[in-house]
NULUMSE-706583 format. One record per residue (C-alpha): residue number from 1; x, y, z. Coordinates in nm, 3 decimals. Example, Ala and Ser with C-alpha at 12.3 -4.5 7.8 and 13.67 -1.06 7.14 Angstrom:
! NULUMSE-706583
{num=1&c1=1.230&c2=-0.450&c3=0.780}
{num=2&c1=1.367&c2=-0.106&c3=0.714}
! end
This chain:
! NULUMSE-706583
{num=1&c1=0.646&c2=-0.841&c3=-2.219}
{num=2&c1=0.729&c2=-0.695&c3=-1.894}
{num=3&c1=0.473&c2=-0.670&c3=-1.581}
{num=4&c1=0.519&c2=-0.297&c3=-1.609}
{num=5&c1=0.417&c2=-0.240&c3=-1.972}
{num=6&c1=0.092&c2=-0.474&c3=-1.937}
{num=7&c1=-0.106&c2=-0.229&c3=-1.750}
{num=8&c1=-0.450&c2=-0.110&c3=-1.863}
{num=9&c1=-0.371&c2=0.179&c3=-2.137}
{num=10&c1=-0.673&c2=0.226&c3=-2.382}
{num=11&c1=-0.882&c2=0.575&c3=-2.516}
{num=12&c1=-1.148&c2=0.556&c3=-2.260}
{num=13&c1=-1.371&c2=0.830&c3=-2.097}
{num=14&c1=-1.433&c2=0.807&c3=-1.760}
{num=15&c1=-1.705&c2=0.632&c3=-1.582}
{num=16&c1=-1.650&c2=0.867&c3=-1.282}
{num=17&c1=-1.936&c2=1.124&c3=-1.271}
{num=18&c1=-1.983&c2=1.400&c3=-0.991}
{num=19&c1=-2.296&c2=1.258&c3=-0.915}
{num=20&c1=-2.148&c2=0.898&c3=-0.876}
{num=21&c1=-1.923&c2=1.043&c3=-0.601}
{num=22&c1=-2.157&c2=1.050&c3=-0.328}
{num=23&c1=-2.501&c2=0.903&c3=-0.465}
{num=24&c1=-2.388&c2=0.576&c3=-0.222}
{num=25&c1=-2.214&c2=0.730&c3=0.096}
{num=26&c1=-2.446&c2=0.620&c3=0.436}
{num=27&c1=-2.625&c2=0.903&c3=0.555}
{num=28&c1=-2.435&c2=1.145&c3=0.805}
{num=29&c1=-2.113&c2=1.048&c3=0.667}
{num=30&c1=-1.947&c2=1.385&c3=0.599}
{num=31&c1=-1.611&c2=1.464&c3=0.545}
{num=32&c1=-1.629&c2=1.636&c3=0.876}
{num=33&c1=-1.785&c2=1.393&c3=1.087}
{num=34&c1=-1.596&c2=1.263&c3=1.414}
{num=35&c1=-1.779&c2=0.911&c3=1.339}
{num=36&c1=-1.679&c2=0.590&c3=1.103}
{num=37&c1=-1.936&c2=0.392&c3=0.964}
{num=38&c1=-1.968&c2=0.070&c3=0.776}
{num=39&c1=-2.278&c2=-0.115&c3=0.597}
{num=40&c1=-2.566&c2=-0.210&c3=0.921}
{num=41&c1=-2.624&c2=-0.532&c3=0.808}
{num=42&c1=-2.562&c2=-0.752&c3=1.122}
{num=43&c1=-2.279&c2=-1.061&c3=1.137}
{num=44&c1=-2.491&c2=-1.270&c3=1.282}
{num=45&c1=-2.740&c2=-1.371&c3=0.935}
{num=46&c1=-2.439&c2=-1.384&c3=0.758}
{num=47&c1=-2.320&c2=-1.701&c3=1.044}
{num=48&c1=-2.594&c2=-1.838&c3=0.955}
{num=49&c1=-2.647&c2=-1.859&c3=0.620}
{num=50&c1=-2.257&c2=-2.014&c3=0.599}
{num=51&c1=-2.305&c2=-2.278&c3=0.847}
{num=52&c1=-2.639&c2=-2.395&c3=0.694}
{num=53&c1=-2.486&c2=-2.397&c3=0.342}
{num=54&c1=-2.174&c2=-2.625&c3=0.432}
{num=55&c1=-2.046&c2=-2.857&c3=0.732}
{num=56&c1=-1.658&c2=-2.787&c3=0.655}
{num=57&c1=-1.423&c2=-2.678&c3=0.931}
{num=58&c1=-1.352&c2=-2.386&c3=0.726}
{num=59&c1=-1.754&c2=-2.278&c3=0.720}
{num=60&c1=-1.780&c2=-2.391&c3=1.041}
{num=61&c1=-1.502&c2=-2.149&c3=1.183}
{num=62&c1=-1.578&c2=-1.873&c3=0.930}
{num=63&c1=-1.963&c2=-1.905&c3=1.045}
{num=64&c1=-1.878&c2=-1.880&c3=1.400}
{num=65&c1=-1.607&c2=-1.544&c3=1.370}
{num=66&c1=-1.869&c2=-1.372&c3=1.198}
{num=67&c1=-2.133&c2=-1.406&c3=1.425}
{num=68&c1=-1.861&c2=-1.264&c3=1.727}
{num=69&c1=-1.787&c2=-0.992&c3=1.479}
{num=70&c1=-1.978&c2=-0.714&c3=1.576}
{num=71&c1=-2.101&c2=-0.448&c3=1.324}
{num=72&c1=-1.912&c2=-0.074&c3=1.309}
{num=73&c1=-2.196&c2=0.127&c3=1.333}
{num=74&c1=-2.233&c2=0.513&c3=1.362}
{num=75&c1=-2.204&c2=0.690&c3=1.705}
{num=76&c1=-2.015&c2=0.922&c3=1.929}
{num=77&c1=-1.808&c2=0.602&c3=2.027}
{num=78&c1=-1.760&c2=0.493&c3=1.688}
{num=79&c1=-1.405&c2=0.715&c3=1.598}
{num=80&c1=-1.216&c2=0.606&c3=1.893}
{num=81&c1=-1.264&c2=0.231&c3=1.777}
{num=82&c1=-1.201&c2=0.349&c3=1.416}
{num=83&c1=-0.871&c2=0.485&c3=1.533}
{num=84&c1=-0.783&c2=0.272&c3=1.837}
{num=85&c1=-0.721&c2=0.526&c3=2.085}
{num=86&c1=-0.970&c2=0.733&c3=2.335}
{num=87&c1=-1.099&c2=1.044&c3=2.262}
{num=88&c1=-1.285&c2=1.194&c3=1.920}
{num=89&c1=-1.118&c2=1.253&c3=1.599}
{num=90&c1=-1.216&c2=1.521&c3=1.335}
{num=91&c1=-1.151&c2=1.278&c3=1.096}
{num=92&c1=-1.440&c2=1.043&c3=0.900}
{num=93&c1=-1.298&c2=0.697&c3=0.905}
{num=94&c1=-1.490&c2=0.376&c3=0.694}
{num=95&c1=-1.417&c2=0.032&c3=0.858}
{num=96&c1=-1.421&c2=-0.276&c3=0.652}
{num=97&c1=-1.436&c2=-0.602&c3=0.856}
{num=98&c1=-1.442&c2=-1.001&c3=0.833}
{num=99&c1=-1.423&c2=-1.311&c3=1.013}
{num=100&c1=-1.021&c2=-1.276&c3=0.916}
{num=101&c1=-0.973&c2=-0.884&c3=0.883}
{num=102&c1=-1.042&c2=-0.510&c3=0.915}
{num=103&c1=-0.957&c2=-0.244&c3=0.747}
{num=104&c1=-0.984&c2=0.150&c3=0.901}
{num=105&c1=-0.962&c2=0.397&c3=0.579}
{num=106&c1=-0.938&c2=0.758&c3=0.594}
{num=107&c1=-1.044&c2=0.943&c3=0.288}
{num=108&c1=-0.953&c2=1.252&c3=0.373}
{num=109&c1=-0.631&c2=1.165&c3=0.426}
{num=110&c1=-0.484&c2=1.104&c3=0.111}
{num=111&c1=-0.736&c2=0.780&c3=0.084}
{num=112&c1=-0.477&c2=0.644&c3=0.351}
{num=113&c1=-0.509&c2=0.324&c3=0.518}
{num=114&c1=-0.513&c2=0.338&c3=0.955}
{num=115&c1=-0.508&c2=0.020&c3=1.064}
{num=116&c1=-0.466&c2=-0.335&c3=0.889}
{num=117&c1=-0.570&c2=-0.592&c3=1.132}
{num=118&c1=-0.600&c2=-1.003&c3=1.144}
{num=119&c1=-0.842&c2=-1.136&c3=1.314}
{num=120&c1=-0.704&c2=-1.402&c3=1.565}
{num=121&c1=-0.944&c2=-1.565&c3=1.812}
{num=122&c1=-1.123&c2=-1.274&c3=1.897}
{num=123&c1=-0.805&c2=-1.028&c3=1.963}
{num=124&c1=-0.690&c2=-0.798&c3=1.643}
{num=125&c1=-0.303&c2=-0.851&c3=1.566}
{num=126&c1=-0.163&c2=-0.521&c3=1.347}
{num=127&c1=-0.067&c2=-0.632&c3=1.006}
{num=128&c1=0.032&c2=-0.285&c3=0.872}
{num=129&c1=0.152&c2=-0.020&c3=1.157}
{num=130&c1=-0.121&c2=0.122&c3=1.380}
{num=131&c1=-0.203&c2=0.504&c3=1.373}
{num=132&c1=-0.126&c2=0.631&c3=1.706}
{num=133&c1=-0.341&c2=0.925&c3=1.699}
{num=134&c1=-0.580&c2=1.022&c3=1.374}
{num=135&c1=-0.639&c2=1.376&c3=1.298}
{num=136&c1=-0.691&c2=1.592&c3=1.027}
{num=137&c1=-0.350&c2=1.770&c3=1.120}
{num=138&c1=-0.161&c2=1.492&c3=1.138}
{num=139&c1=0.166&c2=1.373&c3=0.892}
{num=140&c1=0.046&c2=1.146&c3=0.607}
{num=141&c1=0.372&c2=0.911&c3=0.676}
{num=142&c1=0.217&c2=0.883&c3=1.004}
{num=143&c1=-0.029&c2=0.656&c3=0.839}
{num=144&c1=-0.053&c2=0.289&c3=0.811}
{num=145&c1=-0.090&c2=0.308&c3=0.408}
{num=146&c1=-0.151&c2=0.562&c3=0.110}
{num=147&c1=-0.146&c2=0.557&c3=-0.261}
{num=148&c1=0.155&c2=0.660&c3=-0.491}
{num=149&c1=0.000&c2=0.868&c3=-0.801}
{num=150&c1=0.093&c2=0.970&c3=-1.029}
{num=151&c1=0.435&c2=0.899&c3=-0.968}
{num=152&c1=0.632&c2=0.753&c3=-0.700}
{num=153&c1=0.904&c2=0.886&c3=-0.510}
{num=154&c1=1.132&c2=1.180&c3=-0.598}
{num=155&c1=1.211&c2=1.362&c3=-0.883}
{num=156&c1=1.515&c2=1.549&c3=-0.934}
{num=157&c1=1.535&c2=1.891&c3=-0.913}
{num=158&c1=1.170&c2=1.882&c3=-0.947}
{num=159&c1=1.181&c2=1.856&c3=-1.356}
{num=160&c1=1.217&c2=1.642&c3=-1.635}
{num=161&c1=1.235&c2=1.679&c3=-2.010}
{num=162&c1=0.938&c2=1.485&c3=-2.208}
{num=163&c1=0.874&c2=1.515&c3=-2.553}
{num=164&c1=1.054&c2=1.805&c3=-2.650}
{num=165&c1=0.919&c2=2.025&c3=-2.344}
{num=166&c1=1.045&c2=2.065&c3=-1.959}
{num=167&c1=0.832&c2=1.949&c3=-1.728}
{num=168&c1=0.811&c2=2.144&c3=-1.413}
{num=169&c1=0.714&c2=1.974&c3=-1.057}
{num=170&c1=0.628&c2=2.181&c3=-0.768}
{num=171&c1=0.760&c2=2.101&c3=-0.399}
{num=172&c1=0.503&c2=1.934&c3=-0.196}
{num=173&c1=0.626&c2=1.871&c3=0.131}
{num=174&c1=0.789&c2=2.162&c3=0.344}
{num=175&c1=1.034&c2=1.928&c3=0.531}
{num=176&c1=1.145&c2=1.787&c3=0.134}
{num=177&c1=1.373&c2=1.922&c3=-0.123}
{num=178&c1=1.212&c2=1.769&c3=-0.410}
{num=179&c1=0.850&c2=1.686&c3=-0.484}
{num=180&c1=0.797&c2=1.346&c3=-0.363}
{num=181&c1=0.528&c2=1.045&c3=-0.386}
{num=182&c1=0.297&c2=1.258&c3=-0.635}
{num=183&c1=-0.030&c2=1.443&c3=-0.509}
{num=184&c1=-0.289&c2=1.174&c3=-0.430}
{num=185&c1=-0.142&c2=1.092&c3=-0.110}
{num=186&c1=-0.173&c2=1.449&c3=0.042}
{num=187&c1=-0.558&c2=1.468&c3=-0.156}
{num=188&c1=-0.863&c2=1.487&c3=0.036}
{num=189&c1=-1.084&c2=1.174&c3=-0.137}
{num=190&c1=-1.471&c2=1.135&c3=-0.180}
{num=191&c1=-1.631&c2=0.794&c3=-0.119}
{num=192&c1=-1.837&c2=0.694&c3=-0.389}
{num=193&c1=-1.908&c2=0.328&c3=-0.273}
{num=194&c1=-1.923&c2=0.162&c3=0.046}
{num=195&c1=-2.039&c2=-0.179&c3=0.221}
{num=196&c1=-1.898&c2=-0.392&c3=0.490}
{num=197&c1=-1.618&c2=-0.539&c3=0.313}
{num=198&c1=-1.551&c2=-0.309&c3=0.018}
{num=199&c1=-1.524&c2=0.112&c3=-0.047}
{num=200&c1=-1.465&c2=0.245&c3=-0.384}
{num=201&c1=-1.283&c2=0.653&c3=-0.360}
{num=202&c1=-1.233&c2=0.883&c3=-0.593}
{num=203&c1=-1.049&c2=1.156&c3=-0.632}
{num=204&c1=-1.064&c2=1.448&c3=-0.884}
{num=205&c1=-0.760&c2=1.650&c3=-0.981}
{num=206&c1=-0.837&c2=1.741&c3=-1.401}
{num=207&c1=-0.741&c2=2.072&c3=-1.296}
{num=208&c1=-0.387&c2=1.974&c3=-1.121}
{num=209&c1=-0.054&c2=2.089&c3=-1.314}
{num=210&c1=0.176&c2=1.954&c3=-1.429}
{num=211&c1=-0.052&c2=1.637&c3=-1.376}
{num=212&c1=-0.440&c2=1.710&c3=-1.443}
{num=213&c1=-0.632&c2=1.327&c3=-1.374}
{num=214&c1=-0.867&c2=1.100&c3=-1.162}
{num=215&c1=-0.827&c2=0.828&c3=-0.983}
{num=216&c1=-1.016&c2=0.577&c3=-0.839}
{num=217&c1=-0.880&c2=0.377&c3=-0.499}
{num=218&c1=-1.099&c2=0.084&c3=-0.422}
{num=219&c1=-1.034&c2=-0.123&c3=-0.108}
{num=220&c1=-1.200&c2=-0.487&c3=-0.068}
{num=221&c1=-1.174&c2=-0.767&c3=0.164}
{num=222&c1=-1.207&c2=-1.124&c3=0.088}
{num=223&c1=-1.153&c2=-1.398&c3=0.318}
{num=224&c1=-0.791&c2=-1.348&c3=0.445}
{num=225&c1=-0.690&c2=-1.125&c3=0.143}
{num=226&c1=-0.718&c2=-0.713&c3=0.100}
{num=227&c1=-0.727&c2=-0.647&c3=-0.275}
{num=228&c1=-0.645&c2=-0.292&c3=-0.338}
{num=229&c1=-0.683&c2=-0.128&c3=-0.701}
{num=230&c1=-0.560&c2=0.165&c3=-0.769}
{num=231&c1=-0.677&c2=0.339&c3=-1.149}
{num=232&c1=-0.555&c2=0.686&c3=-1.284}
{num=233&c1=-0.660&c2=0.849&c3=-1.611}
{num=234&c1=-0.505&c2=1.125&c3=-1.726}
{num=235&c1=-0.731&c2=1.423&c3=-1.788}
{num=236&c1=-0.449&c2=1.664&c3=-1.935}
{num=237&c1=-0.445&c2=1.822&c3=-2.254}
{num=238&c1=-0.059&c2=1.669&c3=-2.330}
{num=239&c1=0.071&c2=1.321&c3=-2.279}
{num=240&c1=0.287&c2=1.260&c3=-1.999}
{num=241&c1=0.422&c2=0.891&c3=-1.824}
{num=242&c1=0.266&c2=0.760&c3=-1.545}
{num=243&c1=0.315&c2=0.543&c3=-1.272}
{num=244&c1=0.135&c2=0.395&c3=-0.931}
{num=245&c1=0.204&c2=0.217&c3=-0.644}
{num=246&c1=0.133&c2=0.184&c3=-0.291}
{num=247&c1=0.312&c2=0.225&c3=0.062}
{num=248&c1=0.231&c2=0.023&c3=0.324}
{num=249&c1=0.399&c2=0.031&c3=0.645}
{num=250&c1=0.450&c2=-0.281&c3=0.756}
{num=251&c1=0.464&c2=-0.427&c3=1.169}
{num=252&c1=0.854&c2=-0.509&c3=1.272}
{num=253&c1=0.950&c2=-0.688&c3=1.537}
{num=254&c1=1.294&c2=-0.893&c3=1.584}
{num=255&c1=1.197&c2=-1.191&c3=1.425}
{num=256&c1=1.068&c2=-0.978&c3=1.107}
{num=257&c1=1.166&c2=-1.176&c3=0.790}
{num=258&c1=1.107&c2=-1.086&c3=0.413}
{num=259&c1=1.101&c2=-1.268&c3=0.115}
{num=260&c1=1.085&c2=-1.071&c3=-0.230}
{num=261&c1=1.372&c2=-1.193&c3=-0.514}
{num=262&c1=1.486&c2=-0.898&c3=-0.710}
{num=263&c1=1.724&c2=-0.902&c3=-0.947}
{num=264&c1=1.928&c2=-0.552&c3=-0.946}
{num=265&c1=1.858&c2=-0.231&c3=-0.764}
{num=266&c1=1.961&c2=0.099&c3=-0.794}
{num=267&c1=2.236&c2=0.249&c3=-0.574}
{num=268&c1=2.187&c2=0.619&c3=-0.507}
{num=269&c1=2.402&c2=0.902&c3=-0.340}
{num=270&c1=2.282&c2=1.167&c3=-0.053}
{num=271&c1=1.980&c2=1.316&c3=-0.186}
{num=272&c1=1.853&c2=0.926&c3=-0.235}
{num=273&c1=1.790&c2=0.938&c3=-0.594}
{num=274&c1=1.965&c2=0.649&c3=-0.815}
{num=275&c1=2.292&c2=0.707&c3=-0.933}
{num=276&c1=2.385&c2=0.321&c3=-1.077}
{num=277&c1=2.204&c2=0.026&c3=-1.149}
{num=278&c1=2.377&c2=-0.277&c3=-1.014}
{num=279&c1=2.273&c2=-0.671&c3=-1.001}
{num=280&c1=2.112&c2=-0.691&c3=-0.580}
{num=281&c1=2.427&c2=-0.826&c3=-0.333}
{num=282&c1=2.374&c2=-1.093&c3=-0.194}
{num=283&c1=2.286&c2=-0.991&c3=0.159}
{num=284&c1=1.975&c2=-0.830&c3=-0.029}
{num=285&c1=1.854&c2=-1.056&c3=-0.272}
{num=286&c1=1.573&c2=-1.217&c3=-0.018}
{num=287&c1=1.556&c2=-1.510&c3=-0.249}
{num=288&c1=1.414&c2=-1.727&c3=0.072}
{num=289&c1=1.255&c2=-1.580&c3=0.386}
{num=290&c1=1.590&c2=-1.365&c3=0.531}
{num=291&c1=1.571&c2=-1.122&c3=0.834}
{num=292&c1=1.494&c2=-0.751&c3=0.758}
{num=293&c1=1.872&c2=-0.533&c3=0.732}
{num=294&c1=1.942&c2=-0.409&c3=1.102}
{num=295&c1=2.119&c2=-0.099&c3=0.886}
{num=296&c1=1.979&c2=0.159&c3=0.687}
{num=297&c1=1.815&c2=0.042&c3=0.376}
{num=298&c1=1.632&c2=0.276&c3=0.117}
{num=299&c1=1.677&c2=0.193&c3=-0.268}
{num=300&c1=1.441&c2=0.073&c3=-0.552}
{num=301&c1=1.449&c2=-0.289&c3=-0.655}
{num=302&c1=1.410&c2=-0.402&c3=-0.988}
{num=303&c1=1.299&c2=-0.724&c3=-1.159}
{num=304&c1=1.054&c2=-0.808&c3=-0.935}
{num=305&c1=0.850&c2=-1.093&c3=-1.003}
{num=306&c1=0.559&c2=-0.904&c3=-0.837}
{num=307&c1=0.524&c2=-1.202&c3=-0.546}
{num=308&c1=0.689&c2=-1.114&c3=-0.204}
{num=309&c1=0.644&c2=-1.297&c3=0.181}
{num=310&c1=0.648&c2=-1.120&c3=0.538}
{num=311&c1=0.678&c2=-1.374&c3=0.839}
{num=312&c1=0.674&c2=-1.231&c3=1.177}
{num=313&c1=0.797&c2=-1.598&c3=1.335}
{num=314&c1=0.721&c2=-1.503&c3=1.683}
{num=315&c1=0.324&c2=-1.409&c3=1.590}
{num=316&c1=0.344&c2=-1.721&c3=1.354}
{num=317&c1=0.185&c2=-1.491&c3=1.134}
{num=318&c1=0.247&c2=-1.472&c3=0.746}
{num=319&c1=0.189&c2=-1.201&c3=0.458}
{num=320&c1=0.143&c2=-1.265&c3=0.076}
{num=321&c1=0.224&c2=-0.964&c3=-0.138}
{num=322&c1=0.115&c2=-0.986&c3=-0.520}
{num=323&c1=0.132&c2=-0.688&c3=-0.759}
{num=324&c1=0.147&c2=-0.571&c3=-1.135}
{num=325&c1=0.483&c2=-0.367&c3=-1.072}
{num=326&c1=0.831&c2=-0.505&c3=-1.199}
{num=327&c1=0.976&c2=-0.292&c3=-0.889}
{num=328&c1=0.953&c2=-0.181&c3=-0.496}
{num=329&c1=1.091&c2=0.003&c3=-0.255}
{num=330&c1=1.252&c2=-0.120&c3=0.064}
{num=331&c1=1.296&c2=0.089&c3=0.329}
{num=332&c1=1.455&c2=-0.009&c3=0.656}
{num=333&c1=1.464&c2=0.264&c3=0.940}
{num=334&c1=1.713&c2=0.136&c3=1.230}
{num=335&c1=1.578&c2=0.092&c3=1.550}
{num=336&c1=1.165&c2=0.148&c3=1.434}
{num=337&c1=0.889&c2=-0.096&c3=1.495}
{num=338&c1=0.815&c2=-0.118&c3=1.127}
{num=339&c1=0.947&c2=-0.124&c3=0.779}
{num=340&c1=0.804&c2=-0.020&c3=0.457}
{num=341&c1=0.778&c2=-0.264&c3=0.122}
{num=342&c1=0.624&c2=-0.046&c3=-0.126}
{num=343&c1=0.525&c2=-0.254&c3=-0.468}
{num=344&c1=0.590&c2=0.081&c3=-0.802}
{num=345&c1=0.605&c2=-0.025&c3=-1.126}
{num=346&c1=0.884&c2=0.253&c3=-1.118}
{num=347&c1=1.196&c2=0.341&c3=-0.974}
{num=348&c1=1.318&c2=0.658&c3=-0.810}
{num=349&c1=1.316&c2=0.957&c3=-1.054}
{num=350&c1=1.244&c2=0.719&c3=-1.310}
{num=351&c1=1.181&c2=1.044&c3=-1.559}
{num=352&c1=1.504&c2=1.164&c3=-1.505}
{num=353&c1=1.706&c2=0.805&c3=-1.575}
{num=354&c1=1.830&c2=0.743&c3=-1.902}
{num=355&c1=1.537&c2=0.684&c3=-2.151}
{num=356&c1=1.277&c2=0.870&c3=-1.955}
{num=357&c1=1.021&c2=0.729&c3=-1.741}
{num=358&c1=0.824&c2=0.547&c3=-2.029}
{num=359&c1=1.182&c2=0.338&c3=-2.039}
{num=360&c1=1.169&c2=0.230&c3=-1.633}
{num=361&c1=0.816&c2=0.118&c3=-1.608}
{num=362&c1=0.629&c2=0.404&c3=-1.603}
{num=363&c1=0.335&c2=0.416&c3=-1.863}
{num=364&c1=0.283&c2=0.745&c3=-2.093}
{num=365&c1=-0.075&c2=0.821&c3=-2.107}
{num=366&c1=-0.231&c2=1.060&c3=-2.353}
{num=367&c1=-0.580&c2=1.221&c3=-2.292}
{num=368&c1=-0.874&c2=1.015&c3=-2.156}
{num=369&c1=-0.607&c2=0.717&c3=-2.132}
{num=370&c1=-0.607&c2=0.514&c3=-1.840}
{num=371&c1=-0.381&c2=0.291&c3=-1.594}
{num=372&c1=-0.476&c2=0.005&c3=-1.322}
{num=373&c1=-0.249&c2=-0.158&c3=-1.060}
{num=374&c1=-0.318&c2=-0.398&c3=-0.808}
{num=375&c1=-0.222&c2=-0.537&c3=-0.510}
{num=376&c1=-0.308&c2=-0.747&c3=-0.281}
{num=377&c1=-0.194&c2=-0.879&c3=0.091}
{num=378&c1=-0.285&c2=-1.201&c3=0.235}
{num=379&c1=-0.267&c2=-1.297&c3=0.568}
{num=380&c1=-0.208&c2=-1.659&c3=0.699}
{num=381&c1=-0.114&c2=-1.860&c3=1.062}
{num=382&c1=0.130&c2=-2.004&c3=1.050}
{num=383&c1=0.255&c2=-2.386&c3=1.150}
{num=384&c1=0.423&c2=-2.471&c3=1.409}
{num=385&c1=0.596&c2=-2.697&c3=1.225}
{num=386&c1=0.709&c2=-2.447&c3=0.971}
{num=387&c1=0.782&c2=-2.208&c3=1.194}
{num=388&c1=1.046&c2=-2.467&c3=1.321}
{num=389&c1=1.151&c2=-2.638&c3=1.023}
{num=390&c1=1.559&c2=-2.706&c3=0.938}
{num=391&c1=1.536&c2=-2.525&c3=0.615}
{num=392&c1=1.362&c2=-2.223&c3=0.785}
{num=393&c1=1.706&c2=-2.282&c3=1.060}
{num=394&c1=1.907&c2=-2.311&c3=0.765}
{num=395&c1=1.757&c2=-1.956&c3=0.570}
{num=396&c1=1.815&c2=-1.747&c3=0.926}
{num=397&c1=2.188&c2=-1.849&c3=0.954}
{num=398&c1=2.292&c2=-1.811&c3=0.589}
{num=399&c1=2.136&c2=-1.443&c3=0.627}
{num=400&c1=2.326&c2=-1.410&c3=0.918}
{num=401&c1=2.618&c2=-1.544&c3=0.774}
{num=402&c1=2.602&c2=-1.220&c3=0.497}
{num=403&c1=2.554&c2=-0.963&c3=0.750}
{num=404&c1=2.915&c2=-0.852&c3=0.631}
{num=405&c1=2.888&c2=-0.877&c3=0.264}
{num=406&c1=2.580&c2=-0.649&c3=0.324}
{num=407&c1=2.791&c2=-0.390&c3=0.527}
{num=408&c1=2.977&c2=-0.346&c3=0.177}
{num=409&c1=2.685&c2=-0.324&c3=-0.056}
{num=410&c1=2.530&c2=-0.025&c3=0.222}
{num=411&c1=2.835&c2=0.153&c3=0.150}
{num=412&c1=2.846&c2=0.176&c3=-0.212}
{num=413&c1=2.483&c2=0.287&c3=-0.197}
{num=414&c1=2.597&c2=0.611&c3=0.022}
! end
């Protein structure tokens, strides 16, 4: 059984209630507010309950970043460290935080992440790409990360044929042709649940068309990892196939390497949807840790094991990526200081391919049915020793060694 097809999909009626929506939000925290907030319990207790409990290096270390990790609490001052720059913001952001991470979420944008940091000694290294500026006006792929419901990507001519009827997709982006990425990115969220390392939001859209559902977004730290889960039930009177994912853009510097085995992926024409499914070149395969494309990458993968590795060599820094999905989608801007490796149990305009969606990963949900992805990102330092290991030596000059073989596979995908 594929990865794609084991998904959550049972008759179930929703646990989300209005009331559950905002019974737990911290007082003051309105959608409105210029201010961030996080749970008030102090670091400090939490030191030293974890160096009493255990004498290992690990506790020990652990023990002593908390208690130099400073509580996010409410206050005028509060946004500008919530978004990293000076100034206010008219936008609410929660910050999660650990001895190892934090996490800036801004519900109201889409549930969209701000800022993924790792904790390094006291200084905070950018895992996913920082928001410059954070603002209630401001382009959702301006944002660090956001959610892919209930589809990912495009869909052709913003339609597609399902069970006898035509399906009819509005346009929801001015500056794109066809609808793109689904709704939930572009949603204003409600937190239902929040504490210092975890927030649970929801988001509400039975009366949506062609897609009427809710979803549920929850973020949580623990240790070194983010765990994000992302749930969608479909509130609709009709079945229709689903699918999730997430889009994360990652930090990209020169010595940016990626590790993610695929077996095909789909080669598309102008407009970027898929046009042929071919086994992945060699140049893109990233069977061992290779260096990110310098040229313009932007397809869907497919046979994904649902494992993936960033290294950024230079930082000596390292990301795990697990998922549920069977697919993602690597994009590769020239020139930018990050890339994007978003895990879909999808590809692009899966409902339009050959079989329908339900055929390509995506799941068909009838009323009150339900489907869960996760995903989760794990940071790690690195060795030195790894870091300068011959088979690492080895990896770099056989990618370089296909830099050619990839100029040929870039130009059947145009």
């Amino acid at each position: 059984m594929s990865v794609a097809n084991s998904a959550v999909r049972r008759p179930a009626r929703s646990t989300m209630t209005s009331g559950a929506s905002s019974a737990s939000v911290p007082p003051g925290a309105s959608s409105t507010s210029s201010t961030s907030y996080t749970a008030s319990s102090t670091a400090s207790s939490t030191a030293s309950s974890a160096a009493s409990s255990t004498t290992s290096p690990a506790a020990t270390r652990r023990a002593r970043l908390e208690a130099a990790t400073p509580p996010v609490l409410p206050g005028p001052s509060t946004s500008a460290v919530a978004i990293g720059a000076t100034g206010t913001s008219d936008v609410t952001c929660v910050t999660l935080a650990n001895a190892y991470l934090r996490l800036d979420v801004a519900p109201q944008l889409g549930g969209g992440i701000t800022r993924f940091d790792w904790r390094s000694e006291g200084a905070l290294e950018p895992v996913f790409r920082r928001c410059e500026r954070v603002s209630a006006r401001m382009d959702p792929n301006d944002l660090a990360c956001y959610p892919l419901l209930p589809y990912s990507n495009r869909i052709g001519a913003g339609r597609f044929h399902f069970d006898g009827r035509q399906v009819e997709v509005p346009r929801n982006r001015a500056s794109e042709p066809l609808p793109i990425h689904g709704d939930g990115w572009l949603a204003h969220w409600t937190v239902a649940e929040a504490d210092r390392e975890r927030v649970r939001l929801v988001l509400d859209r039975s009366g949506g068309e062609p897609y009427a559902y809710r979803a549920v977004l929850t973020y949580a730290l623990d240790g070194a990892t983010l765990a994000m889960t992302l749930e969608v039930e479909n509130m609709g009177r009709e079945a229709l196939p689903f699918g999730l994912g997430v889009h994360p853009f990652l930090a990209r510097d020169a010595s940016t390497e990626l590790s993610a085995p695929a077996s095909g992926l789909w080669l598309s024409g102008a407009d970027w949807l898929p046009v042929r499914h071919v086994p992945a070149p060699p140049a893109w395969q990233f069977g061992v840790a290779y260096p990110l494309p310098e040229q313009l990458v932007n397809h869907a993968f497919s046979g994904w094991s649902g494992r993936a590795a960033v290294v950024w060599e230079r930082r000596r820094l390292s990301l795990s990526i697990c998922a549920n999905t069977d697919y993602y989608v690597l994009y590769t801007p020239p020139g930018e200081h990050f890339f994007c490796f978003e895990p879909v149990d999808h590809p692009i305009n899966a409902v339009n391919l050959e079989g329908g969606g339900g055929a390509h990963g995506m799941t068909v949900l009838g009323h009150g049915e339900r489907l869960v992805r996760t995903f989760s990102f794990t940071v790690e330092r690195m060795d030195m020793r790894e870091t300068a290991s011959p088979h690492r030596q080895g990896a770099r000059g056989r990618a370089g060694a296909r830099g050619a073989k990839g100029g040929r596979g870039r130009r059947a995908a145009g």
